[in-house]
C-alpha positions in Angstrom: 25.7 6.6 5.5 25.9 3.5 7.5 24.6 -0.1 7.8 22.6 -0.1 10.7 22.9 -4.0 11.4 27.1 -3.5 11.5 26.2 0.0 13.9 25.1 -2.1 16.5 28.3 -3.9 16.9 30.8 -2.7 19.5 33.3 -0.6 17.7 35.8 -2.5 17.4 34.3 -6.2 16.2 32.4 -3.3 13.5 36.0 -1.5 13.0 37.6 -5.1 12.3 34.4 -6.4 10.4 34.8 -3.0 7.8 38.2 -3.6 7.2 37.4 -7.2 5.9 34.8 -5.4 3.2 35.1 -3.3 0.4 33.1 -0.7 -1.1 31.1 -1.4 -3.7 28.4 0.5 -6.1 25.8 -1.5 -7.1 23.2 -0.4 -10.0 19.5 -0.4 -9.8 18.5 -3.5 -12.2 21.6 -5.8 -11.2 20.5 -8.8 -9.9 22.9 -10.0 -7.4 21.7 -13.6 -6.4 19.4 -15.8 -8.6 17.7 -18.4 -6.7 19.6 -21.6 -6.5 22.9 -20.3 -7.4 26.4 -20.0 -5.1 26.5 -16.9 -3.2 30.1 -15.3 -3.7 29.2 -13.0 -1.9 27.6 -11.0 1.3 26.6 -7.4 1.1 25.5 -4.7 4.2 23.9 -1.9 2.0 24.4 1.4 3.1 22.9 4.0 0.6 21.4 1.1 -2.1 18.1 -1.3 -1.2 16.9 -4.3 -2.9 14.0 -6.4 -3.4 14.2 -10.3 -2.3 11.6 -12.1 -5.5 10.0 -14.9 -5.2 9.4 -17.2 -8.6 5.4 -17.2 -9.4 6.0 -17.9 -13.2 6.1 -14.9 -13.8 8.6 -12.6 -15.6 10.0 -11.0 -12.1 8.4 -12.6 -9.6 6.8 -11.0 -6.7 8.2 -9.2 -3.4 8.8 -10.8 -0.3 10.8 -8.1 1.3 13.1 -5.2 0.4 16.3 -4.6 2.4 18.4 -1.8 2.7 20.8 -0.1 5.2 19.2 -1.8 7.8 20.1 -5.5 7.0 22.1 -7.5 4.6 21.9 -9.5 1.4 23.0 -13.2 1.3 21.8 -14.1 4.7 21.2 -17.5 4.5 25.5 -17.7 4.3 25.2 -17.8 8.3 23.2 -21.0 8.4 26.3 -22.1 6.0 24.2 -22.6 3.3 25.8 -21.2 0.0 22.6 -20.3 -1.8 20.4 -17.9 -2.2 16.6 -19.0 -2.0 15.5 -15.7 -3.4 16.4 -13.4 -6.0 18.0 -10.3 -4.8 17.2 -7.4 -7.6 18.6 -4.2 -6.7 15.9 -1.7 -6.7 17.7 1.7 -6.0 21.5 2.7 -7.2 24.3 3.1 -4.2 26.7 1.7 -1.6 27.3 -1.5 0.2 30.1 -3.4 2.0 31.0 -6.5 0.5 32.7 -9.4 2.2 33.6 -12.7 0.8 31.7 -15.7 1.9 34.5 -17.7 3.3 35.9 -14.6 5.4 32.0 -14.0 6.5 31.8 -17.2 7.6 35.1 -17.0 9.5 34.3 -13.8 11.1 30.7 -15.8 12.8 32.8 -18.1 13.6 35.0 -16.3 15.7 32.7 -12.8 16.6 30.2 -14.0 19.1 28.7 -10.6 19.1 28.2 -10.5 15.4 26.4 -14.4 15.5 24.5 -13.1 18.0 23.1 -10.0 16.5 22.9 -11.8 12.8 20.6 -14.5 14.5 18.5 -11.5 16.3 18.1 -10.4 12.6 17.6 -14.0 10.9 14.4 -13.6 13.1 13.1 -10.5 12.8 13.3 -11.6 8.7 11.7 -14.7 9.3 8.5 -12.7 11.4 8.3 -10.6 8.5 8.1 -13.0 5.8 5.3 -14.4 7.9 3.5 -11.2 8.0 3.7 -10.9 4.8 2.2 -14.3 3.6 -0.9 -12.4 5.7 -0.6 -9.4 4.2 -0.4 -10.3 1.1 -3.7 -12.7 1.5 -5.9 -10.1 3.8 -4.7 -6.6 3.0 -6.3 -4.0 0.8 -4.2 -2.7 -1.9 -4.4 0.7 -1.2 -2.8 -0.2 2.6 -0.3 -2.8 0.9 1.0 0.5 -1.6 0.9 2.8 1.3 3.3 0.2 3.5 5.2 -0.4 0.6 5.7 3.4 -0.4 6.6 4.3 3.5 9.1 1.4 3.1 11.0 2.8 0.1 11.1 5.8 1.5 12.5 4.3 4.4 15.4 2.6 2.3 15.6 5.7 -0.2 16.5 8.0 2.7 14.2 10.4 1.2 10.2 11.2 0.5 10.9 11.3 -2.7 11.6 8.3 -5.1 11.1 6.9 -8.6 8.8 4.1 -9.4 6.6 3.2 -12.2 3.7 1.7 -12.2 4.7 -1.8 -13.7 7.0 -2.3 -10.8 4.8 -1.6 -8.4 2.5 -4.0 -9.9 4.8 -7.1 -10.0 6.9 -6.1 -6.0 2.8 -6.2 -4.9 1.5 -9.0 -7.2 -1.4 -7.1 -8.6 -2.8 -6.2 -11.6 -1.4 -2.5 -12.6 -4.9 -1.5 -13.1 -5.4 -2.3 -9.1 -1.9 0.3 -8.6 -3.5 3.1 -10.4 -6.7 3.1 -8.9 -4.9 2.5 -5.4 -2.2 5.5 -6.1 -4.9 7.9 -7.7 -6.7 7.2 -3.9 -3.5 8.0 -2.1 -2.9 11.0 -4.3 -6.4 12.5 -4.2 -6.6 12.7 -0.4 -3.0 14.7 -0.3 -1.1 12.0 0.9 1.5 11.6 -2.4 2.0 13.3 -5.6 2.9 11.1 -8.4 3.7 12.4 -12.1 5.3 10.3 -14.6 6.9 7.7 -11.6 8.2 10.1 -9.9 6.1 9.9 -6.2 6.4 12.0 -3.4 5.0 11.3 0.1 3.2 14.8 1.0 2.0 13.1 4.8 4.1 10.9 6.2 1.5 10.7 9.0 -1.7 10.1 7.1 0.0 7.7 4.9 1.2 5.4 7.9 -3.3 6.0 8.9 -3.8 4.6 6.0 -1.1 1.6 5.8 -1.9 -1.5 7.1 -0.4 -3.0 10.7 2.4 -4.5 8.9 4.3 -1.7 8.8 4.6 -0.2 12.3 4.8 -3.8 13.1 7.9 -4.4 10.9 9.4 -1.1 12.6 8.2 -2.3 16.2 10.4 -5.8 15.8 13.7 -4.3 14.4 13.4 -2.0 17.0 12.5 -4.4 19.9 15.3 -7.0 19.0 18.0 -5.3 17.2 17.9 -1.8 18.5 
């Protein structure tokens, strides 16, 4: 599998880029980045995703996005700030390329192709964290889980994933009671299965009816300005 953000880079700037990284295997549960703290590190997933958390007093904290394969983690590094605002949890065990700070910071400056494309994702991030301030605010749960499910799948590379309830609660910022009835909804109209956190989605189609806009909005932007 690939990163898709280092795909779009001519061959040789991503060639040259790669050889800079190394592979690494990062663990569903490790938190890479705690708020506040100095980033080490920059990582381009390619078969792992993670969710960026956002402190609400809580014991996790609640979901403000969840990247895979097709962005990175430690993006603030290219506005050469060295901290993290969020904290980055990994969410699903795999792959990523990892590249020192100081040689990522090297390589923007000199790669006008990559600056270019990592500010066409800067704001495609920022538009999403927007969208979800509204989503979050005006959205039904049952479309909020059906975007979020869709999303994981996206990430997962597959329609079928592990998730318990509790997380899905706290990425969501709802009670779990509001999860079960929501799930039990998607579940009784044949769009998912879902036994013992283990969810499939059963129709792709009918799940992205009953998602909200956010979604195929989300999709429309990466697609529009980063290919």
């Amino acid at each position: 599998m690939t990163n898709r953000l280092l795909a779009g880079l001519p061959n040789l700037d991503q060639e040259q880029l790669i050889a800079r990284c190394e592979r690494v295997h990062v663990q569903a549960g490790e938190c890479l980045y705690e708020p506040g703290t100095p980033i080490r590190f920059v990582y381009f997933p390619t078969s792992s995703f993670a969710s960026l958390l956002i402190d609400t007093g809580r014991s996790t904290g609640v979901e403000v996005a969840l990247i895979g394969a097709e962005g990175m983690w430690g993006l603030s590094s290219m506005l050469d700030i060295a901290t993290e605002p969020f904290k980055v949890l990994v969410q699903a065990t795999g792959s990523a390329w990892r590249m020192d700070i100081s040689e990522f910071q090297r390589q923007i400056a000199t790669r006008p192709v990559l600056r270019t494309r990592l500010a066409r994702y800067f704001f495609v991030r920022m538009s999403d964290l927007a969208q979800m301030v509204a989503c979050t605010g005006y959205h039904l749960i049952e479309a909020r889980l059906a975007r979020w499910l869709l999303m994981t799948g996206d990430r997962a590379h597959s329609q079928q994933f592990h998730l318990t309830q509790e997380l899905m609660a706290l990425v969501l910022g709802v009670r779990r009671a509001g999860v079960t009835v929501a799930a039990g909804s998607l579940q009784q109209r044949g769009l998912i299965s879902y036994h013992r956190g283990r969810i499939a989605i059963r129709d792709r189609r009918g799940l992205e009816r009953v998602s909200c806009s956010c979604y195929a909005r989300a999709r429309a932007s990466y697609a529009r300005h980063l290919g």
